[in-house]
N, CA, C and O atoms as a Tinker XYZ file with bonds, in Angstrom:
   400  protein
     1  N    -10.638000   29.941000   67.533000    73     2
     2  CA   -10.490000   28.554000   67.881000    64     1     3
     3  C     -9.020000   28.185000   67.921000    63     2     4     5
     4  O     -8.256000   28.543000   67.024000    81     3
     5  N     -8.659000   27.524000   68.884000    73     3     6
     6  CA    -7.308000   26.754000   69.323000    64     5     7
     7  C     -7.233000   25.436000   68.450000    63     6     8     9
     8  O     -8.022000   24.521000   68.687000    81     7
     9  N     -6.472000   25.351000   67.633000    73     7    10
    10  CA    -6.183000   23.638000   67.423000    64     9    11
    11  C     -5.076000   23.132000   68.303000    63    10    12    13
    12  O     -3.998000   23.703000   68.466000    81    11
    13  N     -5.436000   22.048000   68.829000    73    11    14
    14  CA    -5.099000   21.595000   69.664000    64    13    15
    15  C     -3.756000   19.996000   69.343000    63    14    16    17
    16  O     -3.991000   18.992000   68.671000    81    15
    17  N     -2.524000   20.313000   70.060000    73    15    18
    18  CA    -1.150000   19.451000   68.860000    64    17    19
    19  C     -1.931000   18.033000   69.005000    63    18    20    21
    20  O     -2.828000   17.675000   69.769000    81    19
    21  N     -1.227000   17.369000   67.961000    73    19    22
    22  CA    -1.813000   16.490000   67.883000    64    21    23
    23  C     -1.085000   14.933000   69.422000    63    22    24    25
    24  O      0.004000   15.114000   69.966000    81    23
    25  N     -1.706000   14.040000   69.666000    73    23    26
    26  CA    -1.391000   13.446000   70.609000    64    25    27
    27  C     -1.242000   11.969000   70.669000    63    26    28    29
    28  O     -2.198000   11.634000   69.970000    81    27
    29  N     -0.851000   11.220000   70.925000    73    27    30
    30  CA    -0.710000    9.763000   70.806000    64    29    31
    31  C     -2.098000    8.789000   71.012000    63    30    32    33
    32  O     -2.721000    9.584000   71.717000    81    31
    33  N     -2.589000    8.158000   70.943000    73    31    34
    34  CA    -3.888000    7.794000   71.078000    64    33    35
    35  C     -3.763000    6.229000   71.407000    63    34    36    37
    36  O     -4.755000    5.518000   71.244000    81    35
    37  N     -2.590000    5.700000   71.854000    73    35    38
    38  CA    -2.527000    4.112000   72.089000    64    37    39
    39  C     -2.841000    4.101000   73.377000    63    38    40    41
    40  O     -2.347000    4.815000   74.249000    81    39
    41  N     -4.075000    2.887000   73.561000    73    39    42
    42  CA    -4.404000    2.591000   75.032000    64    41    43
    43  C     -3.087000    1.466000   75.977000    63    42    44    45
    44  O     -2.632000    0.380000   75.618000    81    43
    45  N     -2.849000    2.106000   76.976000    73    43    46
    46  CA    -2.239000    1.394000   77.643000    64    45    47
    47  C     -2.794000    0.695000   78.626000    63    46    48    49
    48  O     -2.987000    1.339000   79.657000    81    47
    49  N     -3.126000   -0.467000   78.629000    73    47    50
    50  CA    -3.731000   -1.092000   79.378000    64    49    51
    51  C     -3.809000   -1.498000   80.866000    63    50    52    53
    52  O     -4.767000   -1.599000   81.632000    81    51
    53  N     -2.241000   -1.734000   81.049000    73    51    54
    54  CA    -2.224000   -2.167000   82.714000    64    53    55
    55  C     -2.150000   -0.624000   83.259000    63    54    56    57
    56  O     -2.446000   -0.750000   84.447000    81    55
    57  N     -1.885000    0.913000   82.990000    73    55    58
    58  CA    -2.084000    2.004000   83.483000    64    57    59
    59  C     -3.723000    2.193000   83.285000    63    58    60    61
    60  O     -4.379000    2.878000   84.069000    81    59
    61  N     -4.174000    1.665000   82.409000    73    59    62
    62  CA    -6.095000    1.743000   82.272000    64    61    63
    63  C     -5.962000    3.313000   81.570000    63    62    64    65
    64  O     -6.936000    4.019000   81.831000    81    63
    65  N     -5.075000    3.858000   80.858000    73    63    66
    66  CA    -4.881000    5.450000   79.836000    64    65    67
    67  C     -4.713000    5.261000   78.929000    63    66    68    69
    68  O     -4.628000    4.135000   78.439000    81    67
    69  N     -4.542000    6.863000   78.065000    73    67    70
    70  CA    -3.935000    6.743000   76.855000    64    69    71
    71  C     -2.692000    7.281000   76.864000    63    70    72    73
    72  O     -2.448000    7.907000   77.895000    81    71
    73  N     -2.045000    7.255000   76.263000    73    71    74
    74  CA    -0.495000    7.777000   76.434000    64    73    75
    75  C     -0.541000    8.923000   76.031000    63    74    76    77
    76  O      0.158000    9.624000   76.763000    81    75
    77  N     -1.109000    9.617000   75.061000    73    75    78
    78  CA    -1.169000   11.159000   75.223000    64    77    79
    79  C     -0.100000   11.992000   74.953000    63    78    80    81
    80  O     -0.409000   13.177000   74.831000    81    79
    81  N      1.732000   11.560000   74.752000    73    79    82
    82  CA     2.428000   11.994000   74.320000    64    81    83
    83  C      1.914000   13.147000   73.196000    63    82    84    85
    84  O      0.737000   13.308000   72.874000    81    83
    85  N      2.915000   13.815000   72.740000    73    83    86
    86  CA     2.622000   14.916000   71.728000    64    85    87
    87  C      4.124000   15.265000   70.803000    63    86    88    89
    88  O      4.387000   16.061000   69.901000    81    87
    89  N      4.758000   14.426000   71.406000    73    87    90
    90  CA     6.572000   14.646000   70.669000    64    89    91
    91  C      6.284000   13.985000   69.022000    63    90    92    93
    92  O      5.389000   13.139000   69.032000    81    91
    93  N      6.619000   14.127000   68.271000    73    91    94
    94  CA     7.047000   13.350000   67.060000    64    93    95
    95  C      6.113000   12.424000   66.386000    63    94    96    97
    96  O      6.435000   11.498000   65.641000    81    95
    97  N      4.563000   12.884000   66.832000    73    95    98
    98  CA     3.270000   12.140000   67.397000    64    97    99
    99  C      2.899000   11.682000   65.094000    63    98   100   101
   100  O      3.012000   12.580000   64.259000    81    99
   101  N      2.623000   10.632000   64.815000    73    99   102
   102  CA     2.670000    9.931000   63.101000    64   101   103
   103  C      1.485000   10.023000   62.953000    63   102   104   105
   104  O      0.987000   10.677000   63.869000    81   103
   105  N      0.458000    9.525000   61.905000    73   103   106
   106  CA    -0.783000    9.116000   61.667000    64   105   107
   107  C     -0.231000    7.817000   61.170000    63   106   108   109
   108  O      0.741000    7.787000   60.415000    81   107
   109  N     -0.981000    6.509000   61.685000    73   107   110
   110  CA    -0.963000    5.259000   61.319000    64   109   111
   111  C     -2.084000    4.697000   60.875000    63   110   112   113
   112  O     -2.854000    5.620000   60.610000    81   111
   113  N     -2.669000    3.485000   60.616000    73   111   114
   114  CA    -4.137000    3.176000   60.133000    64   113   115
   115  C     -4.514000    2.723000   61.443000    63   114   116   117
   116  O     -5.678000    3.116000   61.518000    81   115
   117  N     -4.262000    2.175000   62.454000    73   115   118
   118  CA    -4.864000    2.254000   63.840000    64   117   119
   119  C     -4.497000    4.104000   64.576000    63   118   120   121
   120  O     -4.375000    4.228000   65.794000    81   119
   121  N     -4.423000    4.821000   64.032000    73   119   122
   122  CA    -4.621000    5.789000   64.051000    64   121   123
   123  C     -3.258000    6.767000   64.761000    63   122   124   125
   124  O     -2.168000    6.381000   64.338000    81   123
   125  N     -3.190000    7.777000   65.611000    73   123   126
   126  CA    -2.408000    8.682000   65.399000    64   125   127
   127  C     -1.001000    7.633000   66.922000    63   126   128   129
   128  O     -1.428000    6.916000   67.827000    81   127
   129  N      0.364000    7.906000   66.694000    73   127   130
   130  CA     1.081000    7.291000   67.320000    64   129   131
   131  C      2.083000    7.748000   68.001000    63   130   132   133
   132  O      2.355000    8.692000   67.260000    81   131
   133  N      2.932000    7.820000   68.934000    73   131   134
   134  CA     4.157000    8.261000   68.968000    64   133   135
   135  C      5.289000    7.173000   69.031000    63   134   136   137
   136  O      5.018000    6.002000   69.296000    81   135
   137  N      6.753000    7.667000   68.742000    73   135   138
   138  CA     7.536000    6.277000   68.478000    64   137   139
   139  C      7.893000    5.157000   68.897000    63   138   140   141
   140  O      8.563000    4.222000   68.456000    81   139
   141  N      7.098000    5.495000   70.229000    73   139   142
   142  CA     7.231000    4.427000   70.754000    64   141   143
   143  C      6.084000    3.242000   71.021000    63   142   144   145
   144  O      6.204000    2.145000   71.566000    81   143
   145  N      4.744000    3.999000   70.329000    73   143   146
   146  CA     4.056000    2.760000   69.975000    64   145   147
   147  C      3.128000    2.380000   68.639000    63   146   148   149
   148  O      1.966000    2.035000   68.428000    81   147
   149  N      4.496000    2.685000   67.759000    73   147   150
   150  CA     3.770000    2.882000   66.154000    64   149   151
   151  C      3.555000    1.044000   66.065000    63   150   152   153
   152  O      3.782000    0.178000   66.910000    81   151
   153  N      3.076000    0.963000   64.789000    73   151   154
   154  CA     3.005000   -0.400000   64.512000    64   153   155
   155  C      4.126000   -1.425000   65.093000    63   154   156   157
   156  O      4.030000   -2.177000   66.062000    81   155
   157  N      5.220000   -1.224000   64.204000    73   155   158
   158  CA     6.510000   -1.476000   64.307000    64   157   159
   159  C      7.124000   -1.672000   65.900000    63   158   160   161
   160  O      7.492000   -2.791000   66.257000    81   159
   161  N      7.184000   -0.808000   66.581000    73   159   162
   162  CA     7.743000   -0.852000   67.779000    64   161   163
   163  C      6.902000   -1.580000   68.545000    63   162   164   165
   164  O      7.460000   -2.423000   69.247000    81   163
   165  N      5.199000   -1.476000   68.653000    73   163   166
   166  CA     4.714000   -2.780000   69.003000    64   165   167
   167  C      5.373000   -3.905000   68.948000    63   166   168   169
   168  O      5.784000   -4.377000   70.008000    81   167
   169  N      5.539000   -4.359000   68.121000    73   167   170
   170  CA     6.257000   -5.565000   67.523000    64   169   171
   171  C      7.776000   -6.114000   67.730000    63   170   172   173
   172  O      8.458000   -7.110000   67.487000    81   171
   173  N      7.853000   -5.053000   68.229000    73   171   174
   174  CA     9.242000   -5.073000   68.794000    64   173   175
   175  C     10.148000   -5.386000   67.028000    63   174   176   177
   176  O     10.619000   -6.481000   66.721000    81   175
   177  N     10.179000   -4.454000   66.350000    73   175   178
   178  CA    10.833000   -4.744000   64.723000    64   177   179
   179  C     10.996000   -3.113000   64.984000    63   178   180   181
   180  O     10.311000   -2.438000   65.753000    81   179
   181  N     11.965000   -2.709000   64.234000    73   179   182
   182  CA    12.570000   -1.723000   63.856000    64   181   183
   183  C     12.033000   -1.080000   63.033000    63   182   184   185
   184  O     11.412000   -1.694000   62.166000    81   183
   185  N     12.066000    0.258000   62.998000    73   183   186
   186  CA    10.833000    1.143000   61.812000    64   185   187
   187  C     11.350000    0.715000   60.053000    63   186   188   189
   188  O     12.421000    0.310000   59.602000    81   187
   189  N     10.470000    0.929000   59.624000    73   187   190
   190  CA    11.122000    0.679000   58.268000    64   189   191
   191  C     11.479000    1.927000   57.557000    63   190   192   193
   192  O     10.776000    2.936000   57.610000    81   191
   193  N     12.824000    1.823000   56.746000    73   191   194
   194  CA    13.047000    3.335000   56.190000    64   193   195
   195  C     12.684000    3.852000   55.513000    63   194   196   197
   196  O     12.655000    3.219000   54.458000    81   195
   197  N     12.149000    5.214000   55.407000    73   195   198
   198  CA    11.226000    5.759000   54.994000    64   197   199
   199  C     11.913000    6.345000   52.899000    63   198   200   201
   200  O     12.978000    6.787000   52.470000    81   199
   201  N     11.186000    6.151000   52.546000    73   199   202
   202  CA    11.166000    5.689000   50.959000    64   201   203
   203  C     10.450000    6.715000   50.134000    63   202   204   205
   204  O     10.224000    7.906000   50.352000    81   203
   205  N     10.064000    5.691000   48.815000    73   203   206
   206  CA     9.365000    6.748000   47.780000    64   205   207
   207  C      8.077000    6.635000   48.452000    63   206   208   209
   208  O      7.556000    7.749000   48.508000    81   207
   209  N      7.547000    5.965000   48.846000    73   207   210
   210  CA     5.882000    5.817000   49.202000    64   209   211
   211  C      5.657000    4.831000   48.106000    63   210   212   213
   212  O      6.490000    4.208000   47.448000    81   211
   213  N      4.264000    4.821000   48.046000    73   211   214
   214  CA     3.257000    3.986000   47.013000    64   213   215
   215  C      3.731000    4.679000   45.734000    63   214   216   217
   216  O      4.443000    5.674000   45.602000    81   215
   217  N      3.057000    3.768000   44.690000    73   215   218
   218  CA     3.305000    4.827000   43.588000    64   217   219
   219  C      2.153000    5.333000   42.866000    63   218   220   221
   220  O      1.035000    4.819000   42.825000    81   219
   221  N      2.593000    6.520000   42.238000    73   219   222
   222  CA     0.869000    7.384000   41.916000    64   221   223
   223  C     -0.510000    6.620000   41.582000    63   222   224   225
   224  O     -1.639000    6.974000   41.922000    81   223
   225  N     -0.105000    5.372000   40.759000    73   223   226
   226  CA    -1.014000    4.807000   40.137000    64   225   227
   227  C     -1.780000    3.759000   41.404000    63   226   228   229
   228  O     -2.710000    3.142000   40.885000    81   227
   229  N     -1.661000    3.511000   42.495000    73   227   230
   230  CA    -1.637000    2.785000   43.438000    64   229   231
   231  C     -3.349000    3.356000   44.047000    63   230   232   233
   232  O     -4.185000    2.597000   44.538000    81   231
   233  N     -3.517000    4.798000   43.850000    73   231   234
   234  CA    -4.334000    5.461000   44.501000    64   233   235
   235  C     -5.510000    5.482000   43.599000    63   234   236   237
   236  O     -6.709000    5.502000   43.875000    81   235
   237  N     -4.924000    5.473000   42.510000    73   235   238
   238  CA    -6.188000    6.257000   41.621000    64   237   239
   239  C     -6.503000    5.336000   40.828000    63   238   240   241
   240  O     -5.716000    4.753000   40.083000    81   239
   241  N     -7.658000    5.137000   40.923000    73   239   242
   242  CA    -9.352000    4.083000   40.166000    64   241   243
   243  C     -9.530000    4.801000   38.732000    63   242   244   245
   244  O     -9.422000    5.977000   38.385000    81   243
   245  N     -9.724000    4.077000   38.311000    73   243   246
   246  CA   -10.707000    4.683000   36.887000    64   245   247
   247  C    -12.052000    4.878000   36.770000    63   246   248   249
   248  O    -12.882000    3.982000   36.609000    81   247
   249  N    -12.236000    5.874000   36.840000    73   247   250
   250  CA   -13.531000    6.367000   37.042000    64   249   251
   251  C    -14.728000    5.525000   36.308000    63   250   252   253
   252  O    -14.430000    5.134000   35.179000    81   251
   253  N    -15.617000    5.296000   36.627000    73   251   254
   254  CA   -16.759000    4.405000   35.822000    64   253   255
   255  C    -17.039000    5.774000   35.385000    63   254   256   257
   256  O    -16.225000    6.111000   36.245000    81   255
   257  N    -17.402000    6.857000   34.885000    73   255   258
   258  CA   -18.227000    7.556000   34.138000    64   257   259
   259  C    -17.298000    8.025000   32.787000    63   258   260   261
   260  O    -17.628000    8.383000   31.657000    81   259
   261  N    -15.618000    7.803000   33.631000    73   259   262
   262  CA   -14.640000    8.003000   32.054000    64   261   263
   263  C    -14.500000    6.858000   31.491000    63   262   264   265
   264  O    -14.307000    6.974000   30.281000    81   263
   265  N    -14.518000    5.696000   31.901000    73   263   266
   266  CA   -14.821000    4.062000   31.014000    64   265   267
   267  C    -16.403000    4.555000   30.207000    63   266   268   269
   268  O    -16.320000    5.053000   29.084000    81   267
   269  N    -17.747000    4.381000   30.839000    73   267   270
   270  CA   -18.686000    4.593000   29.963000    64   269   271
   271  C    -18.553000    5.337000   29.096000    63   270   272   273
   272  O    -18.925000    4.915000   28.001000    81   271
   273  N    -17.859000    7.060000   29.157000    73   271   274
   274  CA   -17.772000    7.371000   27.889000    64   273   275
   275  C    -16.619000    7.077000   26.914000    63   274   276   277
   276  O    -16.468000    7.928000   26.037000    81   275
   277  N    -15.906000    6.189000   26.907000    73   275   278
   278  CA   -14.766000    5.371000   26.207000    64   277   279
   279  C    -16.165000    4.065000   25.404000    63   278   280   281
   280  O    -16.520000    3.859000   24.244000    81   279
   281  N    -16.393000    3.739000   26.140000    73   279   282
   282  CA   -17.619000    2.236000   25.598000    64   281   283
   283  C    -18.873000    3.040000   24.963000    63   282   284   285
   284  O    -19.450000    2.585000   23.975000    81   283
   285  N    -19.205000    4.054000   25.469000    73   283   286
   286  CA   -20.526000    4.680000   24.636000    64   285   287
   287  C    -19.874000    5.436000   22.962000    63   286   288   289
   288  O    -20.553000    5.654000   21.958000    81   287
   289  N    -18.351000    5.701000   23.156000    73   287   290
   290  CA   -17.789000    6.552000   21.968000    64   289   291
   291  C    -17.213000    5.676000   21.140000    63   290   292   293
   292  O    -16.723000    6.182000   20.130000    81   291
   293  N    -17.121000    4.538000   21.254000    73   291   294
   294  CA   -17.007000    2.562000   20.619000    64   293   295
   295  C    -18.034000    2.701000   19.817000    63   294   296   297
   296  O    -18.114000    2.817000   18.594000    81   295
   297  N    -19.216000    2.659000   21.105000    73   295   298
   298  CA   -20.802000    2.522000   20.708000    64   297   299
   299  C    -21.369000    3.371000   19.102000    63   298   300   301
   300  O    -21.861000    2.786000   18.138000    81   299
   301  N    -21.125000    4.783000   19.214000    73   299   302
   302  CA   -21.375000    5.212000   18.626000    64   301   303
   303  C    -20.516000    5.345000   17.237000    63   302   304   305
   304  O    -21.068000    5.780000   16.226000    81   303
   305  N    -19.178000    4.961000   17.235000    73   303   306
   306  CA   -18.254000    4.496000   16.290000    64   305   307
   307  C    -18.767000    3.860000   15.529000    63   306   308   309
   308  O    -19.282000    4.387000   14.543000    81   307
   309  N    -18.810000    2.154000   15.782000    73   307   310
   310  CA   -19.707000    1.287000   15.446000    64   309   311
   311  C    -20.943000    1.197000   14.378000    63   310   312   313
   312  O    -21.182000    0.467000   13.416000    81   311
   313  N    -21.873000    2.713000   15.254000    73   311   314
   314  CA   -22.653000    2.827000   14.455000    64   313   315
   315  C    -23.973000    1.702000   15.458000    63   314   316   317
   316  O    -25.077000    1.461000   14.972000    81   315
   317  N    -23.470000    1.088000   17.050000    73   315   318
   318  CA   -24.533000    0.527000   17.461000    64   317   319
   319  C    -25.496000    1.378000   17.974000    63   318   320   321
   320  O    -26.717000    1.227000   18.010000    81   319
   321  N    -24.978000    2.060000   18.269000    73   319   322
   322  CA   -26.037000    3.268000   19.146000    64   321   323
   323  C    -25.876000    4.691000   18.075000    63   322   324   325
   324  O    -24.894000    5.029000   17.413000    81   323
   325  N    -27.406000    5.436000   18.210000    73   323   326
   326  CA   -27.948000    6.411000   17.391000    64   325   327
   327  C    -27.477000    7.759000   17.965000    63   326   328   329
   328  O    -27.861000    8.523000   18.851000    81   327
   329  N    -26.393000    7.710000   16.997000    73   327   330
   330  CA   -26.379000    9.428000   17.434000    64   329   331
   331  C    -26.246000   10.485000   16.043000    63   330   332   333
   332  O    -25.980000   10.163000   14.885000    81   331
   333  N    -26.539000   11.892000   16.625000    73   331   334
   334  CA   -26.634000   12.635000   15.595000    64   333   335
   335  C    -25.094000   12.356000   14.400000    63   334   336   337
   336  O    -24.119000   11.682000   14.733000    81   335
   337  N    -25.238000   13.032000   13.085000    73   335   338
   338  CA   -24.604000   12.825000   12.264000    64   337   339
   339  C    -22.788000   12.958000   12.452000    63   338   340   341
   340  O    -21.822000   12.288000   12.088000    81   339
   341  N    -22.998000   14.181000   13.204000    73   339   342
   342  CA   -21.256000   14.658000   13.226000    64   341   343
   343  C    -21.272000   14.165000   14.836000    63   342   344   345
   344  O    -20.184000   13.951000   15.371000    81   343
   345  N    -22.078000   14.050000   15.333000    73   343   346
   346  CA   -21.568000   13.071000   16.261000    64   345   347
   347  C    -20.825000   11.917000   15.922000    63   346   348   349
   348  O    -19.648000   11.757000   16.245000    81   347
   349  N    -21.598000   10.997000   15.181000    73   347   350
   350  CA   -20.900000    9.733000   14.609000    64   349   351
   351  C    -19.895000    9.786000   13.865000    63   350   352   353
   352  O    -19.217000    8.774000   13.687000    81   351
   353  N    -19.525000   11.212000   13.158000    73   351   354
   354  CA   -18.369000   10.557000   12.370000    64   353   355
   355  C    -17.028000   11.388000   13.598000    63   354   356   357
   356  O    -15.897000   10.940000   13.788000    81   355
   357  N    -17.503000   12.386000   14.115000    73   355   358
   358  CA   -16.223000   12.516000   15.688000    64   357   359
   359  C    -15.542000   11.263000   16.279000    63   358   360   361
   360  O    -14.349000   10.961000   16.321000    81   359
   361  N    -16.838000   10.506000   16.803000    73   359   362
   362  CA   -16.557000    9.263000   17.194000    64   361   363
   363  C    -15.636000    8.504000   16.184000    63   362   364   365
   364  O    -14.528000    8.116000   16.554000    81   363
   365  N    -15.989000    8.334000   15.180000    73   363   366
   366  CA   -15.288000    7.421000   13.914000    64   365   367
   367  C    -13.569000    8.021000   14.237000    63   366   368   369
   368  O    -12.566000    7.411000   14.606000    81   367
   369  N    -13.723000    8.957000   14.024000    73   367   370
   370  CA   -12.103000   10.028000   13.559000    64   369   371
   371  C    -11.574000    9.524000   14.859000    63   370   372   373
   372  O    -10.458000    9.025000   14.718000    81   371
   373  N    -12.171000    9.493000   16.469000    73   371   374
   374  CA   -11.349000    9.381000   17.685000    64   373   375
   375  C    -10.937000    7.934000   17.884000    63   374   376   377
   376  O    -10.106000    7.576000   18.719000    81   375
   377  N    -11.494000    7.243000   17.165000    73   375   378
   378  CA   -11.351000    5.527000   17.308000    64   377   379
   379  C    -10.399000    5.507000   16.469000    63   378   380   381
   380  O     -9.260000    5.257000   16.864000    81   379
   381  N    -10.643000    5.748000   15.220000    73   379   382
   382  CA    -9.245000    5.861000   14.061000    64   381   383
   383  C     -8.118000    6.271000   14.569000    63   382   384   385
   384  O     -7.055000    5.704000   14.314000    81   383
   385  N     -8.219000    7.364000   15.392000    73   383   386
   386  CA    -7.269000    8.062000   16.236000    64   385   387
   387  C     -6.095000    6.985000   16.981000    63   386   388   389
   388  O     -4.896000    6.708000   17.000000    81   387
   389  N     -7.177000    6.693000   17.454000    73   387   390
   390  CA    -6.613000    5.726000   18.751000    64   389   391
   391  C     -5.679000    4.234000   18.173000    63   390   392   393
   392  O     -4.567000    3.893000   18.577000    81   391
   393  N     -6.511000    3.549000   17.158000    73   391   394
   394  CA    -6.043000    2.346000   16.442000    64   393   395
   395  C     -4.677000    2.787000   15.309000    63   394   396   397
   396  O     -4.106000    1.862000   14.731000    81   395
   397  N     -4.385000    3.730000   15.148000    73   395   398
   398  CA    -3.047000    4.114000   14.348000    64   397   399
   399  C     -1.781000    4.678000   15.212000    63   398   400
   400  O     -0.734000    4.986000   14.644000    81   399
């Protein structure tokens, strides 16, 4: 299989095409571009200079299944919810842990 370069994908309207370029061709969120019709140059505004990016924490969620077991290991701290013996006192020692 051939992969095929990647290509500009902005419709040009009064030609009724796509521009199809393949030079210097970006990924944008309206999708793939070349420089001359990225967001920016639409707009007739100047590209913006290219930087640190986002920052790590920007991307990444907290998982709901690592919160539940943070609130179920509370739970069992507590002593609200039934768990075996050295279960409960693990829990105890990791909460202690945490509060010192």
């Amino acid at each position: 299989m051939t992969e095929t370069p990647p290509e500009c994908t902005h419709w040009i309207g009064a030609d009724r095409r796509y521009c199809r370029a393949r030079d210097a061709v970006r990924r944008y969120l309206p999708g793939l571009r070349c420089p001359a019709h990225t967001p920016s140059a639409l707009r007739g505004r100047p590209e913006p200079p290219p930087g640190p990016g986002w920052p790590t924490g920007a991307w990444t969620t907290p998982s709901p299944q690592s919160a539940s077991a943070l609130f179920d290991q509370r739970a069992v701290a507590s002593g609200k919810r039934r768990a075996a013996a050295h279960t409960y006192r693990a829990a105890q020692q990791a909460v202690r842990g945490r509060k010192s």
